[in-house]
C-alpha positions in Angstrom: 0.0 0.0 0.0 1.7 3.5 -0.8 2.1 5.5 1.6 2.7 9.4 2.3 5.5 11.5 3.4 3.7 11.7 6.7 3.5 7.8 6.7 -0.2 7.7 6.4 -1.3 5.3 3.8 -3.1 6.0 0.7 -6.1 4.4 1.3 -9.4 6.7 0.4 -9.8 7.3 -3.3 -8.8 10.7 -5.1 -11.5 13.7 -5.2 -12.6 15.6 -7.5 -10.6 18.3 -6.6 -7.5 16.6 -6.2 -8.6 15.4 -9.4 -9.0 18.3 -11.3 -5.3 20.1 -9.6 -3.7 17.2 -11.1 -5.3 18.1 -14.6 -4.1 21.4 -14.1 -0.5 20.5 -13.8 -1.1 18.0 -16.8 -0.9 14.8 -15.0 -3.3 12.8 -16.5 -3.6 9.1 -18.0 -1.4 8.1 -20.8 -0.8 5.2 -22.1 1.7 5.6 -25.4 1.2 1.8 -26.4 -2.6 3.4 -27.3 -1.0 5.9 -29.8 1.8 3.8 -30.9 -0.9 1.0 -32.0 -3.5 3.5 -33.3 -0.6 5.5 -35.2 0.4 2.2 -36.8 -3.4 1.0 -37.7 -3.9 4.1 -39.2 -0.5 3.6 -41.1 -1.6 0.4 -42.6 -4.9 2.2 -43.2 -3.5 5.6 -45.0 -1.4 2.9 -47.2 -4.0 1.1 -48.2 -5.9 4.3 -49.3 -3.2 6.2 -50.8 -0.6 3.0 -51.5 -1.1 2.8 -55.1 -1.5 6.8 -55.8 2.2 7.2 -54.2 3.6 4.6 -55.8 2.1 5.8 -59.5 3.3 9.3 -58.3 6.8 7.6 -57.2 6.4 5.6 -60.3 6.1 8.7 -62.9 9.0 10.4 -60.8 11.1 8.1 -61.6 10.8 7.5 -65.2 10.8 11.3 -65.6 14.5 11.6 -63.6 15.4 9.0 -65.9 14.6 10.2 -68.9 16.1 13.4 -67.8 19.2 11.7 -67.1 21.2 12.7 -70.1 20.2 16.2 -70.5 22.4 19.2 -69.4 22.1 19.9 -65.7 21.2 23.5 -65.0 19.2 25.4 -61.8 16.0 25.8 -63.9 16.0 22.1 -65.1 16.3 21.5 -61.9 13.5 22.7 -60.3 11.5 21.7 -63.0 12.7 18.2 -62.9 12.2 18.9 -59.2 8.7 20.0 -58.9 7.9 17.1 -61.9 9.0 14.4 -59.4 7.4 15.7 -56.5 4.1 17.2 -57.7 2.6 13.8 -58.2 3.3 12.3 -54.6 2.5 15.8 -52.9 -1.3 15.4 -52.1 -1.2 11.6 -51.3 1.7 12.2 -48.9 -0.3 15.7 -47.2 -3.7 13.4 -46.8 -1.7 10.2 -45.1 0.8 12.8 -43.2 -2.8 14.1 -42.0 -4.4 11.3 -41.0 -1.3 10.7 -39.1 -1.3 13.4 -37.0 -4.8 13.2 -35.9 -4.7 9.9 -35.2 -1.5 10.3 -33.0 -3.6 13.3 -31.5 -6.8 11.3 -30.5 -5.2 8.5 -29.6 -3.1 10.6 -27.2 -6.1 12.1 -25.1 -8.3 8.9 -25.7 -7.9 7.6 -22.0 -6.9 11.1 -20.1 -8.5 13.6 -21.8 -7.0 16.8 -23.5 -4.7 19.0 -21.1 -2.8 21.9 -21.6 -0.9 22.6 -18.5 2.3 25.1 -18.6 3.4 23.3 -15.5 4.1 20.0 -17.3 6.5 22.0 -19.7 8.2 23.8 -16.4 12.2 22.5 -15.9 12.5 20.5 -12.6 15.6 20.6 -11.2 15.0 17.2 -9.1 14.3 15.2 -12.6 18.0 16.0 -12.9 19.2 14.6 -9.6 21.1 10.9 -11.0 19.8 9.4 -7.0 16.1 10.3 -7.9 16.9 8.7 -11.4 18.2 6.3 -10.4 15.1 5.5 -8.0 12.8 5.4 -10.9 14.3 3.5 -13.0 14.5 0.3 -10.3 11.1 1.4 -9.1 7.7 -0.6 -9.4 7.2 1.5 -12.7 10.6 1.1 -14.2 10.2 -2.5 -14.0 7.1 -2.2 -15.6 8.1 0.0 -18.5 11.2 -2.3 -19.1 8.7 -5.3 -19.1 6.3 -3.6 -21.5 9.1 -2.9 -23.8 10.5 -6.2 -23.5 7.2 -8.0 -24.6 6.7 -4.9 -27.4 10.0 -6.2 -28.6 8.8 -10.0 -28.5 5.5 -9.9 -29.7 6.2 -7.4 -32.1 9.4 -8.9 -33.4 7.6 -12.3 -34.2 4.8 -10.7 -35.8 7.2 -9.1 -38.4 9.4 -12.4 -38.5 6.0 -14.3 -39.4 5.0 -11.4 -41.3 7.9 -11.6 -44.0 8.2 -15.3 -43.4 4.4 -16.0 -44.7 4.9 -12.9 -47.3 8.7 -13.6 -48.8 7.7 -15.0 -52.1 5.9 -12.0 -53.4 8.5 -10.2 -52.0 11.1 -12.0 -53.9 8.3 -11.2 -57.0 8.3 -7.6 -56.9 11.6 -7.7 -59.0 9.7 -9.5 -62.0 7.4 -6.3 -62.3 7.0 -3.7 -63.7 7.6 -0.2 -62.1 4.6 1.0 -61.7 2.5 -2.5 -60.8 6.2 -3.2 -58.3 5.6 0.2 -56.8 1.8 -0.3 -56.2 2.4 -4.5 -55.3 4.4 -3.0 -52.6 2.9 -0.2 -51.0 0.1 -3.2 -50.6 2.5 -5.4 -48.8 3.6 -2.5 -47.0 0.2 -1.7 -45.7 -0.2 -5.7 -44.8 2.6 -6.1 -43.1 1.8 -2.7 -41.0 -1.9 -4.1 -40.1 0.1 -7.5 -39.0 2.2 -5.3 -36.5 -0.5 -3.0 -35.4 -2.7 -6.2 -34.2 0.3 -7.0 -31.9 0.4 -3.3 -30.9 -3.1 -3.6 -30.2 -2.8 -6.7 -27.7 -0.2 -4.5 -26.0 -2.4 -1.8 -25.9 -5.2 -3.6 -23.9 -3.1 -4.5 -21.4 -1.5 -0.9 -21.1 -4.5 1.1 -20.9 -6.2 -0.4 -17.5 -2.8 -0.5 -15.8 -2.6 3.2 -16.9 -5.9 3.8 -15.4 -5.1 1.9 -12.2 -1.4 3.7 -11.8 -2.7 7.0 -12.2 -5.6 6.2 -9.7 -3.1 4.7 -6.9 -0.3 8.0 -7.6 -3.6 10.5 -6.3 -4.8 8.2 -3.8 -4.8 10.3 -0.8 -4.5 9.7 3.2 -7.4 10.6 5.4 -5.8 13.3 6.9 -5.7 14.7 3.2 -9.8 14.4 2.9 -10.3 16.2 6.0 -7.8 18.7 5.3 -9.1 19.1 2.0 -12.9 19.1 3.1 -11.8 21.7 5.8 -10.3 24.1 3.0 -13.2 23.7 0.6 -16.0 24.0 3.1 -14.5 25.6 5.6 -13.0 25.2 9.1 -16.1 23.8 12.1 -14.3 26.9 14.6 -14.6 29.3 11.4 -18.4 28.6 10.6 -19.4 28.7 14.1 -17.8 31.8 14.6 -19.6 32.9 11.5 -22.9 32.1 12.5 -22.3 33.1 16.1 -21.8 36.5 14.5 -25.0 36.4 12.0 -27.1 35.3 15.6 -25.6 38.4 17.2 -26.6 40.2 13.7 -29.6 39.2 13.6 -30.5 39.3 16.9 -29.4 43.2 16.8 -31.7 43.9 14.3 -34.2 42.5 16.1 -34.0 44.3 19.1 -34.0 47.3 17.2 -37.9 46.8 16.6 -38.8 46.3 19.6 -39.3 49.7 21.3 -41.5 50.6 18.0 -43.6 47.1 18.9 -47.7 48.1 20.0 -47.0 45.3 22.9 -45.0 42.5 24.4 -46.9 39.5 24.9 -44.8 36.8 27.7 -44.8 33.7 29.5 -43.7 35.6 32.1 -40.5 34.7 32.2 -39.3 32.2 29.6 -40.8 33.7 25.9 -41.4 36.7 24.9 -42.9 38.1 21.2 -43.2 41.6 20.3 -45.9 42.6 18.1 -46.0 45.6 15.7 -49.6 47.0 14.3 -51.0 50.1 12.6 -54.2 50.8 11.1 -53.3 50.6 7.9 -52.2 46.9 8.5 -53.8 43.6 7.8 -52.9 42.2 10.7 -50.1 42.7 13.4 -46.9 41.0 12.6 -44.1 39.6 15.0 -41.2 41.7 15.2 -39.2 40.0 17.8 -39.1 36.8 19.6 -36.9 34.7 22.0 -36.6 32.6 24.5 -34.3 32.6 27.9 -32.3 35.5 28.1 -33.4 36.7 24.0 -36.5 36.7 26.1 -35.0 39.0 29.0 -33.3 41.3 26.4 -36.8 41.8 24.8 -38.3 42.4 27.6 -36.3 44.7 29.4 -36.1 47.1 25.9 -39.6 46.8 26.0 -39.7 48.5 29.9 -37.3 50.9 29.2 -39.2 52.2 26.2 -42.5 52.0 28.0 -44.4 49.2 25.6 -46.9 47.5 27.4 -45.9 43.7 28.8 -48.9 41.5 28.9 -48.6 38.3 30.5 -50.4 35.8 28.0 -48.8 32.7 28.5 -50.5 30.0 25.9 -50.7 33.0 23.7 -47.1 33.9 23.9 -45.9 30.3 23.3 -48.3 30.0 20.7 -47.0 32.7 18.2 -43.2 32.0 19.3 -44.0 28.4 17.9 -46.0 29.0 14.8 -45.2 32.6 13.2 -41.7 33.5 12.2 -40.1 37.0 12.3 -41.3 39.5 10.1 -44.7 36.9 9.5 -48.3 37.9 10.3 -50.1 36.2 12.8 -52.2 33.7 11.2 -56.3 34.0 11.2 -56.8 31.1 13.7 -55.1 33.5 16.5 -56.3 37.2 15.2 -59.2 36.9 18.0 -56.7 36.1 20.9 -54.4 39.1 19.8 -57.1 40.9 19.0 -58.3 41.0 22.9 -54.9 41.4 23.8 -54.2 44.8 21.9 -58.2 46.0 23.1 -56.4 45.7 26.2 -53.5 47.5 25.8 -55.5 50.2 24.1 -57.8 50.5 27.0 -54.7 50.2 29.6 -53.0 53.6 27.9 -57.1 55.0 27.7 -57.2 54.3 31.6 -53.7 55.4 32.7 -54.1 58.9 30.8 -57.9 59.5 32.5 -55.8 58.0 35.9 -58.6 55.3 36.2 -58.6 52.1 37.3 -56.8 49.4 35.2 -59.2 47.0 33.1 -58.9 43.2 34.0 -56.5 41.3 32.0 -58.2 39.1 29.4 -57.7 35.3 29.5 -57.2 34.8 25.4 -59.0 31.6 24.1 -56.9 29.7 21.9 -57.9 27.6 18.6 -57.1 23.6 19.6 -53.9 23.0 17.2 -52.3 26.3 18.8 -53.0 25.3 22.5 -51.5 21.9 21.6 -48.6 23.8 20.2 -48.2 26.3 23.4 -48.3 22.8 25.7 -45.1 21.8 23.7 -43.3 24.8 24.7 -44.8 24.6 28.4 -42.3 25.3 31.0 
């Protein structure tokens, strides 16, 4: 199992991130046996579509430099002579050069992808340390690579030996022909014998592309130390978030205080929860500024004293709207007849204090059944 610098092993599988930085520096899955076959199919394949128009073009060239051969040599007949032999083999040579190289390309980013990293291109001194070279070359992978190339060299090897073994009589042949049907006889041989190799290529190239895979998996494998670190950094360190939200409470909670002294009453259970309601007459119905429990609850009601907005003691009521409406909500239609007693109140409480009569009794607010189930959830 590899290991770390830190000793860990590399047990948990690469993510995506680690993934995507080793993109970025260009280390992705390759496996050259992929291009070398693919290159070499394609080979067989651009020979045996533009075999017989090179070897005519080849063909022409040479009967044209040999019928030249006896004229006077000059620059000009040169060229000619030049651009004569060439001309025909130009286009055929440009569409197989083509294939070629698009081949190579596909097969190059077939397994890994296409990535364009200046890192990869980047000089590191340590690839130049003969110790660290050294290292890789009797490493896991340097015995593999020398294996692979071993067995490239067999199976390859034999292929070609049974190749021109199986195909040395029309070899031997292609000095009875002519030029033109020689030329064209063996571009097909050519293109034959290429296929022949390729299909070994292609037996090396199964075997290449899942170690690939798996060697490039096992190099990003990461310790668990490294997923926690990593899952720290991308979503953030636990003491960092709670500080954050411990500072959005303390926000929010600021902001919520602030609406209390403009509140038309503070309804309690006397000492536990407290909600501060807000109404006009141009409203719909009152709305819950502020609410809290403990000492939110305390806060709320000791802004409320020092601002002079009247506490009622409602106790079902008061746990009733801390459980079901949310800041900044309405009160819903099944309690608009317990607040509504309890504002009637306070308005009659400020009526009474200014004429310097006798307080009104306090109202015992009758409560719908589903919110006095939910008050006796929140019951003290």
């Amino acid at each position: 199992m590899a290991e770390s610098e830190s000793g860990q092993e590399r047990t948990e599988q690469p993510t995506p991130r680690r993934l995507q930085q080793a993109r970025d520096k260009g280390q992705v899955a390759r496996s050259r046996e992929l291009a070398s076959a693919a290159v070499v199919t394609a080979g067989a394949g651009g020979l045996a579509l533009f075999g017989p128009a090179l070897a005519e073009g080849l063909a022409a060239g040479m009967r044209e430099a040999l019928l030249r051969a006896g004229e006077p040599a000059g620059q000009t007949r040169l060229a000619l002579a030049l651009g004569e032999g060439i001309g025909p083999l130009l286009l055929p040579m440009l569409a197989l050069l083509g294939l070629l190289v698009v081949v190579a390309i596909g097969a190059s980013v077939a397994i890994g992808g296409l990535a364009v990293s200046g890192k990869a291109l980047a000089p590191k001194p340590d690839k130049l340390n003969p110790v660290a070279g050294l290292k890789r070359i009797f490493a896991v992978r340097g015995l593999v690579e020398l294996l692979k190339a071993l067995g490239k060299f067999a199976i390859v090897g034999s292929v070609a030996v049974a190749v021109l073994w199986s195909l040395h009589e029309r070899v031997l042949l292609l000095g009875r022909l002519e030029l033109e049907p020689g030329a064209a006889a063996a571009a097909s041989l050519f293109a034959l014998a290429f296929a022949a190799i390729a299909a070994g290529l292609w037996l090396i190239a199964a075997l290449d592309v899942p170690y690939q895979l798996w060697e490039h998996g096992r190099q990003l494998r990461m310790t668990r130390q490294e997923v926690r670190d990593e899952l720290k950094e991308t979503e953030g360190r636990p003491e960092v978030k709670a500080r954050i939200r411990g500072l959005q409470r303390e926000l929010s909670q600021r902001r919520m205080l602030e609406a209390v002294p403009a509140a038309a009453a503070v309804i309690v259970n006397p000492v536990h929860v407290a909600v501060a309601l807000r109404y006009e007459a141009d409203m719909a119905a009152p709305e819950v500024v502020a609410k809290g429990r403990g000492e939110v609850a305390l806060k709320i009601r000791e802004l409320a004293r020092s601002h002079r907005v009247p506490i009622v003691s409602a106790p079902p009521l008061a746990r009733a709207l801390y459980r079901q409406v949310e800041l900044g909500e309405r009160i819903p239609a099944g309690l608009y007849v317990a607040v509504a007693q309890i504002l009637a109140y306070v308005h009659q409480l400020r009526v009474a204090r200014r004429a310097r009569r006798r307080p009104p009794a306090l109202p015992r607010p009758q409560l719908p059944a589903v919110y006095a189930e939910a008050a006796r959830e929140l019951e003290d």
